[in-house]
Every structure is written in C-alpha cells, then in structure tokens.
C-alpha positions as CSV (number, residue, x, y, z in Angstrom):
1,X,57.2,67.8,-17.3
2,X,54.7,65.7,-15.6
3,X,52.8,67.6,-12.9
4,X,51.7,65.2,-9.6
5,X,48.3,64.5,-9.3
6,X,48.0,65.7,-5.6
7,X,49.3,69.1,-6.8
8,X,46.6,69.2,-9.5
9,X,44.2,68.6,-7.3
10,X,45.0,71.2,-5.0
11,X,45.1,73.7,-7.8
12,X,41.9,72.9,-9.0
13,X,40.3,72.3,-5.2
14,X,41.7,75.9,-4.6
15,X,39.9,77.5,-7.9
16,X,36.8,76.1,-6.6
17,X,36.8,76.7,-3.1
18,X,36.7,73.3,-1.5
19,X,38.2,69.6,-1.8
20,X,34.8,68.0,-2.9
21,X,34.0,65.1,-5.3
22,X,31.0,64.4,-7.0
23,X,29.9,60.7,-7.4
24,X,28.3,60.3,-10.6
25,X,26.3,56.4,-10.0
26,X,23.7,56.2,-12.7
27,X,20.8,54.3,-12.1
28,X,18.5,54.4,-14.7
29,X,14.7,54.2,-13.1
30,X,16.2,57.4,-11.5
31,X,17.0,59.3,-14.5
32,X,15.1,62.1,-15.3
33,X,12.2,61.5,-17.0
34,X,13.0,63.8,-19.6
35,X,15.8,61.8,-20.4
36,X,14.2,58.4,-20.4
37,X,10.7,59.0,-22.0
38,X,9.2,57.7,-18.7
39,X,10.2,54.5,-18.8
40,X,11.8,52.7,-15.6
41,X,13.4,50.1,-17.8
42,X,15.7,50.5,-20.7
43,X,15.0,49.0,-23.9
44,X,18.9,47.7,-24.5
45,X,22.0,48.5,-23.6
46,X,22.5,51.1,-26.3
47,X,19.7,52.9,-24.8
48,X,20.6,53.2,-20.9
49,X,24.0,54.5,-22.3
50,X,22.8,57.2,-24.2
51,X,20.6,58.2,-21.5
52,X,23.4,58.0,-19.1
53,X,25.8,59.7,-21.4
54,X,23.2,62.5,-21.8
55,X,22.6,62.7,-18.4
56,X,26.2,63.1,-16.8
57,X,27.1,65.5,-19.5
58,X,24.2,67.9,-18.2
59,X,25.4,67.1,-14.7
60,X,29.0,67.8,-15.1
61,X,27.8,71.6,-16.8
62,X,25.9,71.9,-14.1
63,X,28.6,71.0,-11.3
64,X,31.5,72.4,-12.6
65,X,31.6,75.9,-10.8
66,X,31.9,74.0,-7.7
67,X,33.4,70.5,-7.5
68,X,37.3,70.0,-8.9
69,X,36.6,66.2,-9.3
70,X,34.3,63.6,-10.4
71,X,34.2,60.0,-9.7
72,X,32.1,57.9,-11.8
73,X,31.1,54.3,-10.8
74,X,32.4,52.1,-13.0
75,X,29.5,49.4,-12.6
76,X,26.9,51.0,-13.4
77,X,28.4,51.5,-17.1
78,X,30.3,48.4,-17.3
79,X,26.8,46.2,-16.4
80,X,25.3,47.9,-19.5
81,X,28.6,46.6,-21.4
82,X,30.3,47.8,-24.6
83,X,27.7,50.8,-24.9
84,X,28.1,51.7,-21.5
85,X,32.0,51.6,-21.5
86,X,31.7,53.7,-24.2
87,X,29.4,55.9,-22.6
88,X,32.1,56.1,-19.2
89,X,34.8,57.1,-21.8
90,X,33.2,59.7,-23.0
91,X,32.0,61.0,-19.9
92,X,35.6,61.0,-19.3
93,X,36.4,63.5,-21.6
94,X,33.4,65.4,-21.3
95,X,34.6,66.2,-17.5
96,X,38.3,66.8,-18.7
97,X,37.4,69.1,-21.4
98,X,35.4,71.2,-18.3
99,X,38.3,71.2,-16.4
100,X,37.4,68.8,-14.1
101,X,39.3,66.1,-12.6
102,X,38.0,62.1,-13.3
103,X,38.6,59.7,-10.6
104,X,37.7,56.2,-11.7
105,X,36.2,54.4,-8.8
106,X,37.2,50.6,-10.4
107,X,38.2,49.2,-7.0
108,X,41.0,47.3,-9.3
109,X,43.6,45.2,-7.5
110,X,45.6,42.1,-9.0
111,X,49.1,41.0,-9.1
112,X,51.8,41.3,-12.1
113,X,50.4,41.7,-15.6
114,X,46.8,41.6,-14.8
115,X,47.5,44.6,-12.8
116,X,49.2,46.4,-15.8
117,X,47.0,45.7,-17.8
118,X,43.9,47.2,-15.6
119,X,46.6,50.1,-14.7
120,X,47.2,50.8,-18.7
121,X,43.2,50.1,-19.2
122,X,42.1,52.5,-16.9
123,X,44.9,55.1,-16.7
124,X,47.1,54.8,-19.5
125,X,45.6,55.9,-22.4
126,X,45.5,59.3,-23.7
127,X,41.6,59.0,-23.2
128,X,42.7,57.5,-19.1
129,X,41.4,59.2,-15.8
130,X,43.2,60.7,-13.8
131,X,42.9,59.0,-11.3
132,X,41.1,55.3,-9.7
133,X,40.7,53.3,-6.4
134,X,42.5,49.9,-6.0
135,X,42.6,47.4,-3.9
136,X,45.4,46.3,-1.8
137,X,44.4,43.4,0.2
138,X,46.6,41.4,-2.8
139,X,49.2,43.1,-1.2
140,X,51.6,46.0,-2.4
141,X,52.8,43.9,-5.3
142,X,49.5,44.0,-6.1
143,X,49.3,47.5,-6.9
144,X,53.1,48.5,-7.6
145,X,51.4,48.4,-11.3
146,X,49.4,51.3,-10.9
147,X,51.6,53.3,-8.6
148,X,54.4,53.3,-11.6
149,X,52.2,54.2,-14.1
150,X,50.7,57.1,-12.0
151,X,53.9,58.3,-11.2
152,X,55.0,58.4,-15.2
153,X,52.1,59.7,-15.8
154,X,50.8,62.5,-13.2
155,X,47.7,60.1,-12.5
156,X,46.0,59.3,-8.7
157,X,45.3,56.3,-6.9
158,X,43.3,55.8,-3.9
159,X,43.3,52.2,-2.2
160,X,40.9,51.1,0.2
161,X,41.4,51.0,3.9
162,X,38.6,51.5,6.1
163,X,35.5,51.4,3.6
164,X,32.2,52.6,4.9
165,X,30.1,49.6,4.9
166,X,28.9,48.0,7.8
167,X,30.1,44.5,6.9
168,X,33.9,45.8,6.6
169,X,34.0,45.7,10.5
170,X,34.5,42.0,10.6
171,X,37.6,42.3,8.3
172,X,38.9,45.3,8.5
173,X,38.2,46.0,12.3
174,X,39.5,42.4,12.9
175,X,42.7,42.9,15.5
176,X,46.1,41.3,14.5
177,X,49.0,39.8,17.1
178,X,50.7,43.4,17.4
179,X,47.5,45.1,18.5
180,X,47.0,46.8,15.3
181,X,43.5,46.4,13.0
182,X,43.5,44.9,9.9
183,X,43.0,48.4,8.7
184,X,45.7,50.2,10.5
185,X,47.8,47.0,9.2
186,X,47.1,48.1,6.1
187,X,47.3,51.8,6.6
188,X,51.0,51.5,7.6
189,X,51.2,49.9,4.1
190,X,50.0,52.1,2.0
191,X,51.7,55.0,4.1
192,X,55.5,53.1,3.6
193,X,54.7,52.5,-0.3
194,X,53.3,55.8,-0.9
195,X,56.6,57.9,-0.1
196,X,58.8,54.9,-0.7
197,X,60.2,57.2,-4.0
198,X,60.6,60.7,-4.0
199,X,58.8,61.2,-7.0
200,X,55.6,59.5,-5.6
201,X,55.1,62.7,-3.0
202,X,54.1,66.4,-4.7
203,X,55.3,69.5,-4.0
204,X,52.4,70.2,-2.0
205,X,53.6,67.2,0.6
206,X,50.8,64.7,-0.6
207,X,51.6,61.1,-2.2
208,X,50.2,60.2,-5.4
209,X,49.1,57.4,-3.3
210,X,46.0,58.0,-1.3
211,X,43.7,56.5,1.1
212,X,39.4,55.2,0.5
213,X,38.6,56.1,4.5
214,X,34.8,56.1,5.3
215,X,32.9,59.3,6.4
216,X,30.6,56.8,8.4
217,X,34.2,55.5,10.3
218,X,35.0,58.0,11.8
219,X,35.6,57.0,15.1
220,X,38.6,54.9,13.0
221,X,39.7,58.4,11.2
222,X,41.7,60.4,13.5
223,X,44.5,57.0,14.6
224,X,44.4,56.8,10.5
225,X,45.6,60.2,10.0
226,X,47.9,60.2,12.3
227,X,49.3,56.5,10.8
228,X,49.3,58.1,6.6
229,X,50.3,62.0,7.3
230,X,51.1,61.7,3.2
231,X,48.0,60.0,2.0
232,X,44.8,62.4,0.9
233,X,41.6,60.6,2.5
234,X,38.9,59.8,-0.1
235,X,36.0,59.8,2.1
236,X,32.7,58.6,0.4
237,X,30.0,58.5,2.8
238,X,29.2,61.6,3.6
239,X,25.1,63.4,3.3
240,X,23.1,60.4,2.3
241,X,25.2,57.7,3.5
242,X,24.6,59.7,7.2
243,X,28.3,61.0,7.6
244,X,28.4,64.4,9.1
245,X,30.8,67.0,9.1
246,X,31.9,66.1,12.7
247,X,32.8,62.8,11.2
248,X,34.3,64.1,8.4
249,X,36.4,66.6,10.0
250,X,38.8,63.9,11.8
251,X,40.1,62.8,7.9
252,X,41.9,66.1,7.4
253,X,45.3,67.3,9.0
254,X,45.3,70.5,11.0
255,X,46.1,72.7,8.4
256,X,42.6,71.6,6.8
257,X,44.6,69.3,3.7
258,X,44.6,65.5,3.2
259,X,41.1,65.1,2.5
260,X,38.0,64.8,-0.8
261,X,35.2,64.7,0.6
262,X,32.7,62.8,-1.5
263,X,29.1,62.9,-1.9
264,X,26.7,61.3,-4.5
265,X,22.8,60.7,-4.0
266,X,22.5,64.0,-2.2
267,X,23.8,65.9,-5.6
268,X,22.7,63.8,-8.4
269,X,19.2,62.7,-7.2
270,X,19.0,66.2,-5.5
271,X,15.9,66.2,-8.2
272,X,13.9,63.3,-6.7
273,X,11.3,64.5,-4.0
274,X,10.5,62.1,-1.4
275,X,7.6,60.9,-2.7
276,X,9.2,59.6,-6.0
277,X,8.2,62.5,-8.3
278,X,10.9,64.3,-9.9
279,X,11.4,68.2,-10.0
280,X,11.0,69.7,-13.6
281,X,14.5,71.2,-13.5
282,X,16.5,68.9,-12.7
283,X,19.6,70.6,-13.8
284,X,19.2,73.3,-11.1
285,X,18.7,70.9,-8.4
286,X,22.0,69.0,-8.9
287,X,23.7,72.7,-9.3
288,X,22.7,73.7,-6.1
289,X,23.3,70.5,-4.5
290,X,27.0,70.3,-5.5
291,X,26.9,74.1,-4.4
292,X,25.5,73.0,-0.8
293,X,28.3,70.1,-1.0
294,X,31.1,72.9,-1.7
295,X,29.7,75.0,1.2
296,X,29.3,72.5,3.8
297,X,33.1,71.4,3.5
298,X,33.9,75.1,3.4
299,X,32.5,75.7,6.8
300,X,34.0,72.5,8.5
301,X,37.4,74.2,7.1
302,X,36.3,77.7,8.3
C-alpha cells in the first residue's frame, strides 16, 4: 500500500525534530574551493556537474541528522544541461538512500499532456522525487496531472500562492470583484482541489496538495491559513531572505502542523565569511547551519 506523502513527512519531520527543508541552489563561483581547484568558472558542463554532484553529496551527509527534506533547484542543474540533469538525478538518490525526503522545486505547470509528461518526468519514475512545486495560474486543469500521479504514487506537490518576491505583489496582491486577492483567489483553489478526493488527504489530516507561501509575506499568512486548513505551507524565505520566526510562525495551525520551513544560503554557504574567503571545513559549517535551522523552528514550536 501506498503511504501519503504528508504522512511521510511527518514521520520523518518527527525523527528529526522539526519540519525544516534544506534548499540545495548550487552556484558554482560559491563552491568550495576544494571542490573546484579555485577556479570561479567551470571549464564545461561536465565539470560544474561533477563539482556539484560532489558537493551536494557531502552536504546531504552532513545535513541529514537534522533536516527530513531537501529541495534542490532545478535550474541550476538544468542550465548546465545533460551533465547537470544527470548530476540532480543522482543527487536524488543520494538523499533517498540517506533517508531523506527530495522535493523538486521545478515550478512546473501546463495543461493536458505536457503536464503528464513533466508529472511522469519528474515524479514518475522509480528514480522520481518525492515530491515538486507547480504552478497553478494555468488553472486546476493545469495540474490535475500531477495531483493523480502523486496520489498513485505517495508523491507531494506544493503550488505557488503567495511567492516571496517583491514583484509578486502586483499580481498576486492584485484585488478581484468579490474582494478577494488574486492569491486568496487562488488559495480557495488549491484548498477545494486538494480534498476534492478522499485519498488526496493523509491520515495525519494534510492534503498531498500543499501550498508555496512566502516567509517574507507574512502579513498575507495568517487569512491563508485560515482559507487552506489541509494544505502544509512551503515557506522559502526564511534567514537570508530576512523572514523571521515571527513571520514564519503565522504559516502553521495552532497545534504547530501545516508548515516546512525552508532555508538555503544560510545552510549551504554557511562556509562563506563575509569578506568572500571560505572556511577550511566547510562540511561542519553547513552541519551546524542546518542544526541552527532545526533549532530555530523548534523554539518557534516550543
């Protein structure tokens, strides 16, 4: 029997003491120089994905005590090509062979077969994540693709509502006829879809359809909440992107559920002193910032 992603997660965010996620966005003048020989610029593709590949595998050893997810960036292997989709792919099973959720952060969204195929891309396979953000600004239609693959198959989705960037407030902030945002528009979507089959909600009350809602909105968070009660909140934004726990506490319910919170730069580059130079064990660093991650939420849950 297929177990629901939102009950996996809460196992695993439960074994490790907090719902946190660790963005893993390679950039390669950033990678330890250990890793790259020193140079800023990669010689080919074939290179930046090795170093990447290297890189994240190190990272996920080093993170795994205290995150239960992952959630690599998609373009920052997919602009080195074939060699850095290879490289994601087997970061993907690097993490999944540590016991570690991956959460694809794609941003997908089409309509009818384009959206199978990116669903079956992406998910499907027995090499798939386990779970991805879409987009539903297409509409539901637009991601009905995913959420019947996800539900066949125990995977995740996450589709984007109020995204942290400051442009999104001329869209998504944008008021409609009836009163509502764009965004709140949207989150009444997503809620209706998401527990529109039984099957699509866990045990644990959480839809396997959840909900991309910005650390840095969170004057937006609590009206969200209240609108999807059965979504968990993927909140990126939070430590270097200048969301703070008071911002992020408004995404969970008041039992402390319905909410990952995500940080990246502040745990991978947790290596890179101010002024550029890099500490020699880089390793450590990242441990310890994913540990400070994990300990942070803990307190706002306390």
């Amino acid at each position: 029997m297929v177990t629901h992603f939102a009950d996996k997660f809460y196992e695993a965010a439960a074994a490790k003491g907090a719902p946190v996620c660790v963005g893993i966005d390679p950039v390669f003048e950033r990678m330890p120089k250990s890793l790259t020989g020193g140079a800023d610029v990669p010689d080919d593709d074939q290179h930046a994905a090795e170093v990447f590949e290297k890189y994240a595998v190190a990272l996920l050893e080093a993170v795994a005590p205290y995150t239960p997810i992952v959630k690599p960036q998609l373009a920052c292997f997919e602009r080195y090509h074939a060699a850095g989709f290879a490289a994601y792919h087997n970061i993907v099973q690097a993490a999944q062979g540590l016991g570690i959720l991956v959460l694809a952060d794609a941003k997908r969204g089409d309509i009818g077969i384009s959206s199978d195929h990116y669903a079956n891309g992406l998910l499907g396979s027995p090499d798939g994540a386990d779970a991805l953000t879409v987009n539903p600004y297409l509409g539901m239609d637009g991601i009905e693709p995913f959420v019947k693959l996800a539900s066949a198959e125990g995977k995740g989705l996450f589709a984007l509502v109020r995204t942290s960037n400051p442009g999104s407030d001329g869209i998504q902030s944008h008021e409609l006829a009836d009163g509502r945002t764009v965004a709140q528009m949207v989150a009444d979507e997503v809620s209706t879809f998401g527990q529109s089959d039984d099957a699509y909600v866990g045990d644990c009350g959480y839809s396997l359809l959840g909900a991309v809602v910005g650390a840095t909105k969170s004057s937006d968070a609590l009206e969200l909440r209240r609108r999807m009660e059965k979504q968990i909140f993927l909140v990126p934004g939070f430590g270097a992107q200048g969301g703070t726990a008071d911002d992020v506490r408004a995404c969970f319910n008041e039992n402390g559920t319905g909410a990952i919170i995500t940080a990246s730069r502040s745990v991978i580059y947790a290596y890179l002193n101010k002024d550029g130079s890099q500490r020699d064990d880089w390793k450590a660093a990242v441990a310890a910032g994913a540990q400070d991650l994990r300990d942070q939420i803990t307190e706002i849950l306390a």
